[in-house]
C-alpha positions in Angstrom: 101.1 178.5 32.9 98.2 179.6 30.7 99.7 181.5 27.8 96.9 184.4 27.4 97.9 188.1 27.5 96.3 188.5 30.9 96.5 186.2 33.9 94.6 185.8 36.7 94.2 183.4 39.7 91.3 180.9 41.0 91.6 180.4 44.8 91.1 176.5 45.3 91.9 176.8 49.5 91.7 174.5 51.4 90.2 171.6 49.1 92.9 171.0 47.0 93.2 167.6 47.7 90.1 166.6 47.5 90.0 166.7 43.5 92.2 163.8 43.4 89.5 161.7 45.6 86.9 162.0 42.9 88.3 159.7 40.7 86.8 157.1 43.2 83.4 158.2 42.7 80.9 155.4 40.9 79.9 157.1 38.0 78.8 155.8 34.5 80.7 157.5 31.7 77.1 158.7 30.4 75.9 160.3 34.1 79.6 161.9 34.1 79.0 163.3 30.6 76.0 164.5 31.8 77.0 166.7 34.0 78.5 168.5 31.4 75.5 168.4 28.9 73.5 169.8 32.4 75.9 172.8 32.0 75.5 173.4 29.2 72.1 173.2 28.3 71.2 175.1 31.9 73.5 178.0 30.8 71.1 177.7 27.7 67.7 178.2 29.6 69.4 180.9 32.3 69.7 183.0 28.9 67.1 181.7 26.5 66.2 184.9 25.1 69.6 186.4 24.0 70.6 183.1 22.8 68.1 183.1 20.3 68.2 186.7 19.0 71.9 185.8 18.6 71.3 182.6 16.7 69.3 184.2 14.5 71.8 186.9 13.9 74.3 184.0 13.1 71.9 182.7 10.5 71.6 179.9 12.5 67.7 178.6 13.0 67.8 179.0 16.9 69.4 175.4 18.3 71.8 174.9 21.1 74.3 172.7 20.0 76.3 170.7 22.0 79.2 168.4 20.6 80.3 165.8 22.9 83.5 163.9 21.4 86.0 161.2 22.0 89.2 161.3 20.6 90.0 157.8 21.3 94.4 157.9 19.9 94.7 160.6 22.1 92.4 159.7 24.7 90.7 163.5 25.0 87.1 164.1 26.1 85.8 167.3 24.6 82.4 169.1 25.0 82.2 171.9 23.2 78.8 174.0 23.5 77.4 177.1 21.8 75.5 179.1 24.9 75.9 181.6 26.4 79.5 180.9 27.9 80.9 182.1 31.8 82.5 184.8 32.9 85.0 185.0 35.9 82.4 184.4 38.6 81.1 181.9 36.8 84.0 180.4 36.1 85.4 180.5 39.3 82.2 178.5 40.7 82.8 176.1 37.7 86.0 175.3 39.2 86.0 175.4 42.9 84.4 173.1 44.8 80.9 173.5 46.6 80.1 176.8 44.7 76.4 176.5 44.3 74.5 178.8 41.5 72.5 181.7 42.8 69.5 179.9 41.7 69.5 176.1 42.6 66.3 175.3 41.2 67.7 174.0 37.9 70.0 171.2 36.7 73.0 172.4 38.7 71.9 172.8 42.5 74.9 171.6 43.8 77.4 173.4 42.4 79.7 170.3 41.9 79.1 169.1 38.7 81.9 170.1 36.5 85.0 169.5 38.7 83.6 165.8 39.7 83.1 164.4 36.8 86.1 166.0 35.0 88.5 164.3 37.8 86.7 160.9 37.5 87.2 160.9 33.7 91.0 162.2 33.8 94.0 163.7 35.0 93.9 166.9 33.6 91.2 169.2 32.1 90.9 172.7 30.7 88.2 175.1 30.4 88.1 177.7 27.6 84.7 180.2 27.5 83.7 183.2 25.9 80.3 185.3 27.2 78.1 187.0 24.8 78.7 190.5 24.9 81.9 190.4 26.7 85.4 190.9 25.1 87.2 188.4 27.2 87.9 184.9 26.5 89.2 182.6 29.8 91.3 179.3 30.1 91.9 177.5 32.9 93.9 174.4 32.6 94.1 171.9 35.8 95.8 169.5 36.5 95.1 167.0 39.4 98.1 165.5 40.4 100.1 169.0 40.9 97.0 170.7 41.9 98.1 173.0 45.4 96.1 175.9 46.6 94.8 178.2 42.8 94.4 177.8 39.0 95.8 179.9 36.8 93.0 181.8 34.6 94.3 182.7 31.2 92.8 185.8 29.5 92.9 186.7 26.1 90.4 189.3 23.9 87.7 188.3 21.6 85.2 189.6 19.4 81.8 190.1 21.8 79.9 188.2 19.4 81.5 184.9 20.2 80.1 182.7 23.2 80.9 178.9 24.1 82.5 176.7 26.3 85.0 174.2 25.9 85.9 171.6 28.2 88.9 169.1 26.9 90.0 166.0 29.1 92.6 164.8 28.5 94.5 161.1 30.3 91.0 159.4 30.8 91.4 156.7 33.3 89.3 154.4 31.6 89.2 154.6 27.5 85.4 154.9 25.6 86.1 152.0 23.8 84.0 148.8 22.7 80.4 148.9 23.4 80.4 152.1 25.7 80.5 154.9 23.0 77.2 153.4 21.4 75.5 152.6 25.0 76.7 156.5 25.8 74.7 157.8 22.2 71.7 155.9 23.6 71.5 156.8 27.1 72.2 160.6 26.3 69.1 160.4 24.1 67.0 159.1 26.8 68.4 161.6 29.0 67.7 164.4 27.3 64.7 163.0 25.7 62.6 166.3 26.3 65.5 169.2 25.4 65.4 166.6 22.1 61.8 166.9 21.2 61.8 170.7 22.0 64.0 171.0 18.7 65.5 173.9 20.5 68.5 171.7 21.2 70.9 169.5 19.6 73.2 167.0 21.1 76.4 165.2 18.9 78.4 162.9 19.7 81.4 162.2 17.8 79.4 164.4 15.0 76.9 162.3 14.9 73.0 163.6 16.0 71.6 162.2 18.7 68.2 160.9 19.1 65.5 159.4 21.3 63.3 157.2 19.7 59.5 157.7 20.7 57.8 154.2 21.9 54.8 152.8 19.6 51.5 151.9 22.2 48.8 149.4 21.8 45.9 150.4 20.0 43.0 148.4 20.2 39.2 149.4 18.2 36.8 149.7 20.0 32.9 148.2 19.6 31.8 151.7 18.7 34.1 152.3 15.9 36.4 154.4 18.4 40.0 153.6 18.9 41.5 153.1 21.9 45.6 153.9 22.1 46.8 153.0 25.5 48.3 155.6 26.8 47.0 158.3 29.6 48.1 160.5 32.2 48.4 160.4 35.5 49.2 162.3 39.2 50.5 161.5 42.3 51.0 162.6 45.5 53.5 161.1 48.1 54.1 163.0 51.9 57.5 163.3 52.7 57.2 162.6 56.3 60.7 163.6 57.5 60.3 167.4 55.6 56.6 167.9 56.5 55.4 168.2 53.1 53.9 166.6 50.2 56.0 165.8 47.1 54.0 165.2 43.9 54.8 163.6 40.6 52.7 163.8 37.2 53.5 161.6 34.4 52.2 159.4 31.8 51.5 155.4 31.4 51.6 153.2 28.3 51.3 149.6 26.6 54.2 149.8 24.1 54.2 147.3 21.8 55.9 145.7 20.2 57.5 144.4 24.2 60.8 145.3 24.8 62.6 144.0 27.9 65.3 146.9 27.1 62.9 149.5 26.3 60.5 149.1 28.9 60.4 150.6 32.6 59.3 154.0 34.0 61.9 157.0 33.0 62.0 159.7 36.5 62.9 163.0 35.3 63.5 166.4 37.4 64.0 169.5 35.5 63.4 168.3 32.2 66.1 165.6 32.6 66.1 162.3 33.1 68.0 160.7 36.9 66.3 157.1 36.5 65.5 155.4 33.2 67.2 154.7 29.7 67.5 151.9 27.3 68.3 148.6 29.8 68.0 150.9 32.8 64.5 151.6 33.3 62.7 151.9 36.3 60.6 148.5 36.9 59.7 148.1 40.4 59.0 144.6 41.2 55.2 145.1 42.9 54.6 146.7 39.5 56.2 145.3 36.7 56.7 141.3 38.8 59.8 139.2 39.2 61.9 138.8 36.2 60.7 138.7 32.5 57.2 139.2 32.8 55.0 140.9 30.0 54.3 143.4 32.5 58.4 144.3 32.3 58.1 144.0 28.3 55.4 146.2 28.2 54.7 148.9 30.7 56.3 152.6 29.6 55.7 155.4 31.0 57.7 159.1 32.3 57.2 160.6 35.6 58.2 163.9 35.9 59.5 164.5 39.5 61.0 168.2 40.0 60.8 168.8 43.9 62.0 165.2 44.8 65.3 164.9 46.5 68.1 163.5 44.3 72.1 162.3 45.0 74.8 164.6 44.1 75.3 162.5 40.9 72.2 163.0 40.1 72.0 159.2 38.8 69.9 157.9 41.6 66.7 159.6 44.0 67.2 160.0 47.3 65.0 157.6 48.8 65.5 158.2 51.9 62.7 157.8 55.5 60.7 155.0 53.2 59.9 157.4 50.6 60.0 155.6 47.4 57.9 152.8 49.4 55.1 155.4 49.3 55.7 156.3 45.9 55.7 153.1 44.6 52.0 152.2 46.4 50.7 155.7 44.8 52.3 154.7 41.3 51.0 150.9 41.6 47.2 152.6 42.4 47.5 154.9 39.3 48.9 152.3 36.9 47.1 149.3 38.2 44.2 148.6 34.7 47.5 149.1 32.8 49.9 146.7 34.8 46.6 144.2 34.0 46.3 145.1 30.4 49.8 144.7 29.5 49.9 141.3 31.3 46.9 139.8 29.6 46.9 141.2 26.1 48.6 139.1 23.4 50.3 140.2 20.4 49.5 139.0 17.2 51.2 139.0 14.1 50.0 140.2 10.8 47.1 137.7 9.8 48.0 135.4 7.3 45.9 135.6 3.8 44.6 133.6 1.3 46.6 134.6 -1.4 50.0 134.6 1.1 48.9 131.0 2.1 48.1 129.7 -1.9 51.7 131.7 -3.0 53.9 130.1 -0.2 52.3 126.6 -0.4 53.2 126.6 -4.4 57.1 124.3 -3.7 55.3 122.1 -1.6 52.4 121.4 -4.0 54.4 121.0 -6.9 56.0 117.9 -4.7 52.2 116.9 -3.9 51.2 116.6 -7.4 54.5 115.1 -8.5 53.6 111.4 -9.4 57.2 110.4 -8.2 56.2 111.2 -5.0 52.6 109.6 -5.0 54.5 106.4 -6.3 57.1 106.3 -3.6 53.9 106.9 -0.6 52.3 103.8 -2.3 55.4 101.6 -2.4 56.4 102.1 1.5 52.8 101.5 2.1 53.0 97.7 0.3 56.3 96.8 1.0 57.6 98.7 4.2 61.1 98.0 5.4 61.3 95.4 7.6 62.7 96.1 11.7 65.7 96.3 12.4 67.5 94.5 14.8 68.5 96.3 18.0 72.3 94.9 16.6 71.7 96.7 13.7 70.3 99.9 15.3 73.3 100.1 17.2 75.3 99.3 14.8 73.9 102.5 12.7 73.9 104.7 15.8 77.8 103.9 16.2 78.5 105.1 12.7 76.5 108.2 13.0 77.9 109.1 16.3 81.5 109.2 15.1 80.1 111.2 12.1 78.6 113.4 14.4 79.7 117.3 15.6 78.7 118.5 19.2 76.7 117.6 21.4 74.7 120.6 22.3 73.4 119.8 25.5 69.8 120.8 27.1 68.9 120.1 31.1 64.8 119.6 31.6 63.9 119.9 35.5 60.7 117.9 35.6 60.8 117.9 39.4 60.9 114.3 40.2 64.3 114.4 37.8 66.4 116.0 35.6 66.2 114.9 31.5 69.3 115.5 29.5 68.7 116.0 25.7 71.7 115.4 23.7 72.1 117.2 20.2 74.8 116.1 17.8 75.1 117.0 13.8 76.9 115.1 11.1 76.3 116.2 7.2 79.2 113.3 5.9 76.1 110.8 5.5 73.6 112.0 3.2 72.1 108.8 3.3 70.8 108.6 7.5 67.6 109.5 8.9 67.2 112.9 8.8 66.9 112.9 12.8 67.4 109.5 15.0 67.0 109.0 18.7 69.0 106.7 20.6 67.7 106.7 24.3 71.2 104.9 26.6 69.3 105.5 29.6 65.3 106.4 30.8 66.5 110.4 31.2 69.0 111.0 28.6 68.4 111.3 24.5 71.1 111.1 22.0 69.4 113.7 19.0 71.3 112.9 15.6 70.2 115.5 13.0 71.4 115.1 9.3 72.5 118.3 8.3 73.2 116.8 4.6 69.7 115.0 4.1 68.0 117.0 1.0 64.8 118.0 2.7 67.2 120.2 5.1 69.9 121.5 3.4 68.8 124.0 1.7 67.4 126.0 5.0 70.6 125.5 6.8 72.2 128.6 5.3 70.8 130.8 7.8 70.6 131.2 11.6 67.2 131.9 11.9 66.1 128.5 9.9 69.0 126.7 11.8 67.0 127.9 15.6 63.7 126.8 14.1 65.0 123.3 13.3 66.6 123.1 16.5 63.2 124.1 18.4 61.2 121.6 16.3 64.2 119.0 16.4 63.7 118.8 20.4 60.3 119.7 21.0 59.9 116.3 18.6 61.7 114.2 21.1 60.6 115.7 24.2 57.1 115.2 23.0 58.2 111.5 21.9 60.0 111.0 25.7 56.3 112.2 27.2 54.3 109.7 24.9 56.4 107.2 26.1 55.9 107.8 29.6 52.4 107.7 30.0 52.3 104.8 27.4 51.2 100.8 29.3 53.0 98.8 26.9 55.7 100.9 25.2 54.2 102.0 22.5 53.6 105.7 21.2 49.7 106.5 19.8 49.8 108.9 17.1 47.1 110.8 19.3 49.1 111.4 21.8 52.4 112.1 20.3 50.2 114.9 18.2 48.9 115.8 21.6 52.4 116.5 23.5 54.1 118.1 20.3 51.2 120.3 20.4 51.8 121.1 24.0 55.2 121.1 23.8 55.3 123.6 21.1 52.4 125.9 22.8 54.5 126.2 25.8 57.8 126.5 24.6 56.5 129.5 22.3 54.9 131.5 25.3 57.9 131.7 27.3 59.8 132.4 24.0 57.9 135.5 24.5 58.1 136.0 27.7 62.2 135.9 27.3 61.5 138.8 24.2 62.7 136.2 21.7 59.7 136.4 19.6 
């Protein structure tokens, strides 16, 4: 029972049960808040023009705002809007199933929205609006597990001014805890990346604004002085052979940069909002943006904007149904195809190094140059260098470091005739070792000792970025040393070539760095 001063009923006959069955349904716990942000932000649109004489009546600058927020002790959804609110009709189609607006040509065609989402979130959800200009305000309050054949409608009188809509669920199924609330901010700015930019609209979550952050392109200058962003515009037109007619798509194509494996892809909007696309869930073909990490997948951007085409009754996924997006990915391939190349072949470069940067950051290093200690102790290794060591006494050495030793790390190289197994153990109790020994037990596996305690290291050690260089240098050093070997007649390594392979190795390793967006 709704406690109002006025009660009415919602006939729910004979789908009743069905509410229950939603709670199966696949969405994400953004899509499912979306079709609540689609309410509200359609309800917006329907009645543009009152909403913003009243706005401005409120002293308020003319925004829809909509608060989206998790309550996550009591475990209560709430979106709470400021449009232009329902009446009964409206309300009644909010809550009964397959009640399709009178106009479907906007974000809620199907009618279902509301009622599907709410029952895959929870157990039990109200509804409490207010229309501008009427005197009424309505609750309805249900709850799925006693639902039987109507809702009780609570009404209760209110100033005509006042206009909203407030939907609370409460029992969630699954808690918005961990990383989902953030990934949930994120994907709800994508979605409603161009309500955003309208600044007509404003979207909270937990009270916090959210945002859609604008991608940077390539922009290269031209011989004539003329620069060149890349970034243009495109359409498309794909027939829809089943419905005898032609669907078309407009849109736009870019080089972002810097690449961004998450924030790359193709976002497919209809009506202003986005169904494919976000931050890790853009749209990246493979006969457009290639197999796995490409530069292509980095790179590419774009939006498509897609109004007529068919979509699922989520609204997370287009229909593709007869082969269509076959044909829209050729059309889209053709369009795209100098910026698919450009994005493959360019190369980003860092901010060129200067004179004065290279003469301020070479300063410790010349000071240890121009030390006569240091001069002294070159000259004295030269004229009396340590004599061999016996292979006794190497082992004897690599025995003592190894039980000093942390780890391994371990590293697998295919090299397609076999498999090389790098080794990578740590030990700072012995200040006096090598600061990096191999020991090679068998042709394809190296034993890596790094001393974390000799003085040239230590001091970069106190950081994870200087720790992931070492380690990259570390074993590009002894697969370069392992190659040199190979190739060598007699066993022994020229200086040549070892400068040759480091050189390689570190080339290569560095361009599938970037490849992997590690860069």
């Amino acid at each position: 029972m709704v406690a109002s001063d006025i009660e009415v009923t919602i006939d729910i006959r004979p789908a009743a049960s069905v509410y229950a069955t939603y709670r199966r349904l696949s969405y994400k716990p953004w899509y499912a808040i979306a079709e609540f942000v689609d309410n509200s932000t359609q309800n917006y649109y329907d009645h543009r023009a009152d909403l913003i004489a009243a706005y401005r009546l409120e002293g308020n600058l003319g925004n829809l705002r909509v608060e989206v927020a998790y309550d996550s002790e009591q475990n209560i959804l709430t979106i709470l809007d400021n449009a232009h609110g329902m009446d009964t009709e409206e309300l009644t189609r909010a809550v009964v199933l397959d009640r399709p607006p009178p106009d479907p040509t906007g974000r809620c065609e199907y009618g279902m929205g509301l009622k599907t989402a709410a029952c895959w979130f929870g157990t039990t959800w109200t509804i409490r609006t207010s229309k501008l200009g009427s005197s009424a305000e309505y609750t309805a309050r249900v709850h799925v597990p006693e639902l039987v054949d109507s809702v009780a409608v609570g009404v209760a009188p209110t100033e005509p001014e006042t206009h909203y809509t407030s939907i609370t669920i409460e029992g969630l199924y699954k808690p918005i805890r961990g990383r989902t609330p953030g990934r949930v901010k994120d994907q709800l700015g994508s979605m409603y990346r161009e309500d955003l930019r309208s600044g007509e609209i404003e979207i909270l979550w937990n009270g916090e604004p959210i945002s859609f952050e604008e991608p940077s392109f390539l922009e290269e200058n031209l011989h004539n002085g003329v620069k060149n962003v890349w970034r243009k515009g495109f359409a498309i037109a794909v027939p829809w052979e089943s419905e005898g007619t032609t669907l078309r798509a407009e849109g736009w194509v870019g080089v972002r940069t810097p690449g961004s494996q998450r924030d790359a892809g193709f976002a497919l909007l209809r009506r202003g909002r986005v169904i494919v696309g976000g931050p890790g869930e853009g749209y990246k073909p493979a006969e457009i943006f290639g197999q796995g990490n490409t530069f292509r997948a980095q790179r590419l951007v774009g939006e498509i904007r897609m109004d007529a085409w068919p979509v699922t009754q989520a609204k997370d996924a287009f229909d593709w149904s007869g082969g269509l997006e076959d044909d829209f990915i050729e059309q889209l391939k053709r369009a795209c195809q100098d910026y698919m190349d450009k994005a493959e072949g360019y190369r980003e470069r860092g901010k060129p190094i200067t004179q004065p940067v290279m003469e301020v950051v070479s300063e410790p290093l010349r000071r240890v140059f121009s030390d006569q200690r240091f001069g002294n102790a070159v000259h004295d290794e030269l004229r009396l260098p340590d004599p061999p060591k016996t292979v006794e006494a190497e082992r004897a050495d690599t025995d003592k470091i190894r039980a000093a030793s942390n780890g391994p790390v371990l590293y697998r190289l295919d090299v397609g005739t076999e498999i090389w197994l790098f080794r990578l153990h740590w030990q700072d109790q012995l200040s006096d070792a090598h600061w990096m020994q191999l020991n090679v037990p068998r042709d394809n596996e190296i034993d890596i000792f790094l001393n974390t305690a000799h003085p040239f290291l230590a001091p970069y050690l106190g950081n994870r970025d200087s720790l992931a260089l070492l380690q990259k240098f570390v074993l590009s050093l002894a697969l370069a040393e392992r190659m040199a070997l190979q190739i060598s007649s007699n066993g022994l390594v020229s200086p040549s070539d070892f400068r040759m392979y480091m050189n390689k190795v570190l080339r290569r390793a560095g361009e599938i760095e970037v490849d992997h967006g590690q860069s």
